[in-house]
N, C-alpha and C positions, 0 to 999 in steps of 0.2 A: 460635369462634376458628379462624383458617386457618395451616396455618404450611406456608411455600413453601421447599424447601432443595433443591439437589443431591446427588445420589448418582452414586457412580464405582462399576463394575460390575467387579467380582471378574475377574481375569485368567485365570482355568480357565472353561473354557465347562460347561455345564449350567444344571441347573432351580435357581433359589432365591426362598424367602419375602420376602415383604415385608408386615410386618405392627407396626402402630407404637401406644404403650396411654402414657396421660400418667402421670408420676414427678413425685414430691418428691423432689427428693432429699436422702437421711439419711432420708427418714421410707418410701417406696415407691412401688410402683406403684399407679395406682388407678384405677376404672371401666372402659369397653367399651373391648377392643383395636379396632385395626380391623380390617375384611376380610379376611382374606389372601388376598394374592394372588402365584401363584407368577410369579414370573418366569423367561421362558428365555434366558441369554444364551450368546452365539454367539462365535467368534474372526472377526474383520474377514477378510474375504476377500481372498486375494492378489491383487497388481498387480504386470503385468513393465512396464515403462516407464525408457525410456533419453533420455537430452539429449544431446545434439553437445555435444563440448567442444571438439576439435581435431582437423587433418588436416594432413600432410604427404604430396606426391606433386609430382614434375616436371610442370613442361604441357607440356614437351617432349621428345621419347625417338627412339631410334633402333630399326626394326627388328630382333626379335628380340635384343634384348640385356635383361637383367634390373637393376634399381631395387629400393632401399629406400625402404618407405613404413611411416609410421603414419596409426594410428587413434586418439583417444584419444574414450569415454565414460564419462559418469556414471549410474550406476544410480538414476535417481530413481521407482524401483515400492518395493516393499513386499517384492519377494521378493531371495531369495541369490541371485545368479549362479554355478554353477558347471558345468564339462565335463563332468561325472556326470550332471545334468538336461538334457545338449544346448543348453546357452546358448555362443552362438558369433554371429562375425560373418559374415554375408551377404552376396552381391553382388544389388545391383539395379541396375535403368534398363539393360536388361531383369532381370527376377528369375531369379534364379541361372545367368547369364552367367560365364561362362569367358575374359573377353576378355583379361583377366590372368593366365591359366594356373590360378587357382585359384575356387571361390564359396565358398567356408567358412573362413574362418581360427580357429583354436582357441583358446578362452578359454587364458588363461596363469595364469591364478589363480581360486579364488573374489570373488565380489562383493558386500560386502555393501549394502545398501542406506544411498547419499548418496555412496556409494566410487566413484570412477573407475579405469579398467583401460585401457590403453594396448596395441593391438592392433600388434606392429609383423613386416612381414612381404616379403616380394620379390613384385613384380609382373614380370612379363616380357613384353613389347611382344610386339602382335601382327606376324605376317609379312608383313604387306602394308600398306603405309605409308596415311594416312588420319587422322581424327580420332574418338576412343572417348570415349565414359564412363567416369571412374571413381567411383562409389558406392556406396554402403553400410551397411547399417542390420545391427540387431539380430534373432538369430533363438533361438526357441527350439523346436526341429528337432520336430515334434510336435503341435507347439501351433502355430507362425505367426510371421511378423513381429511386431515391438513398436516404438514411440519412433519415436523421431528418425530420419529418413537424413541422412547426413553431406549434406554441398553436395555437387553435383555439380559435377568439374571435369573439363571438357574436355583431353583429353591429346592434342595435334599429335603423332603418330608418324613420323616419315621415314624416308627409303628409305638403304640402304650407298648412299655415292658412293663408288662405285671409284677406286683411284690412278690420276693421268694417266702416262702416261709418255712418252718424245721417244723417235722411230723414225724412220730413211731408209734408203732403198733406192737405192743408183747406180742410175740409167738412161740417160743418157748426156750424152756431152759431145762439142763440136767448139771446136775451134784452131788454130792455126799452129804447125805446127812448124818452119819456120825462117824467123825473122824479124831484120829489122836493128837494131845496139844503139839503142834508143832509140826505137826503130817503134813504132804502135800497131798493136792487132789485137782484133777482139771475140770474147770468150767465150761459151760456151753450155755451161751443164749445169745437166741436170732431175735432181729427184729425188722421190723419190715416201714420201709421208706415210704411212708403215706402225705408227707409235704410236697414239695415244690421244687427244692435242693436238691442237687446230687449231691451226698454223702462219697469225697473225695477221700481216700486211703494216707495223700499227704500232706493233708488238710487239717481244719483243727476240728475236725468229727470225731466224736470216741463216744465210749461206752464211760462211763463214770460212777462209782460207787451211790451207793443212800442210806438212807435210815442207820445214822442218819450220814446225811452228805460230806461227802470229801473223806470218809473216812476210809482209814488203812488196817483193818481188823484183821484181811485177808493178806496181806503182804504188799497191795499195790491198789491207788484209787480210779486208776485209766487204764482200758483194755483197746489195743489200737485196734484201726480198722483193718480191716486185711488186704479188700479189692473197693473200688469203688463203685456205690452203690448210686442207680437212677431211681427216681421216682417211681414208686411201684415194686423197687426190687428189694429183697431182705437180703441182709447182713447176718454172714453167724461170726460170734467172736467166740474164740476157746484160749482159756490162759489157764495156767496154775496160779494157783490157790495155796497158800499156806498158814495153815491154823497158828491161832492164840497161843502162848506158850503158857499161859493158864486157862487150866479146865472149866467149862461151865456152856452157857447156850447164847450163842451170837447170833446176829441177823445175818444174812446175804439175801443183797437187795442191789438191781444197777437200773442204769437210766440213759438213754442217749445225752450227751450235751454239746452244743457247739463251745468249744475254749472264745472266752473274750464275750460271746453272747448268753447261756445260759442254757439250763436243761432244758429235755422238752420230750416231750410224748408219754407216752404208757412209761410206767415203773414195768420191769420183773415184780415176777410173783415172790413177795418178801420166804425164804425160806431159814428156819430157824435150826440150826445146825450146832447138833452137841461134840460139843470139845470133851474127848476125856482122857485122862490120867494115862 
């Protein structure tokens, strides 16, 4: 007779018998036991082993400014996770890379095994605009990487754009100073582009009357651009002019303005120009 059966092996490791003798039972044992034979059984050996679960991070960031991101895994090894054993999260692609200001993020709790731990922490953009890796796997600081690395995702970094700002500088101007009511005469004043802006020809950059503002004394309160002008470079505007149809002493006075935003820079030099009969 064969008799075939499983055995489940005692959950304390050490030496034990195995040794089996046929029974009645109610009446005993009876005849040859069999052989004994010791058995040694062992505790299963640890496994660190982690799975992606989730990732949060921008793909897009601006120079040196700081983000929140998570990490979340699941501890699918055999062993605890905990910051006492040095189980911690890692930067790879390259391995333990700084491009985030940090390569280690700190377990926030124990892990037990099938348990997920959600790693959530500030990266802070490198200084020089570009495109980085952000990845990340499981470490335990000693022993080596384990599991999973998260996906890798590409993070577009960009540069500060500085504010623009609107600047002019008088340079000069020519006109008539005395003309008859109702005469024409052409104007001329440059100025020169000391902001930040280019000063675009089809744009809302003009020349705009003063003294006072918006007025039409001369026939027209906007003189357009002609080309457009960069940073550094001067603009000359020349339009016609047409005098008062009554006699007497007016201003002519103009100013850069952007339409929508507002004037800006050096006035012309106000010149007072007689209208006569």
């Amino acid at each position: 007779m064969i008799f075939n059966f499983t055995v489940t092996a005692p959950a304390a490791a050490g030496t034990y018998n195995s040794q089996w003798r046929m029974v009645q039972d109610g009446v005993g044992a009876f005849g040859d036991s069999t052989v004994n034979v010791p058995v040694s059984v062992t505790l299963p050996a640890t496994v660190n082993a982690a799975a992606f679960v989730t990732q949060s991070v921008p793909t897009s960031m601006t120079v040196g400014q700081t983000y929140p991101v998570t990490v979340t895994l699941r501890n699918s090894g055999t062993t605890t996770w905990s910051a006492g054993a040095n189980y911690r999260l890692a930067s790879v692609n390259p391995a333990d890379n700084t491009t985030w200001s940090l390569n280690r993020v700190v377990l926030p709790n124990s892990v037990a095994p099938g348990a997920s731990v959600t790693f959530s922490f500030s990266a802070k953009a490198p200084a020089t605009a570009g495109s980085y890796n952000f990845q990340w796997r499981m470490i335990q600081d000693g022993v080596g990487l384990f599991g999973d690395a998260t996906p890798n995702t590409v993070v577009a970094v960009a540069a500060v754009t500085p504010p623009t700002t609107n600047n002019a500088q008088f340079v000069s101007q020519s006109s008539a100073a005395t003309v008859k009511k109702g005469g024409s005469f052409f104007v001329t004043i440059r100025m020169k582009n000391t902001g930040t802006t280019t000063w675009l020809a089809s744009g809302a950059h003009k020349l705009g009357s003063q003294n006072p503002a918006d007025n039409t004394t001369w026939g027209l309160s906007r003189a357009l651009l002609g080309t457009q002008t960069a940073p550094g470079g001067t603009a000359t505007f020349t339009f016609l002019a047409r005098a008062p149809a009554t006699a007497g002493t007016y201003n002519l006075q103009w100013q850069m303005l952007q339409e929508g935003i507002g004037f800006f820079g050096d006035k012309s030099t106000n010149v007072a120009i007689t209208v006569t009969d």
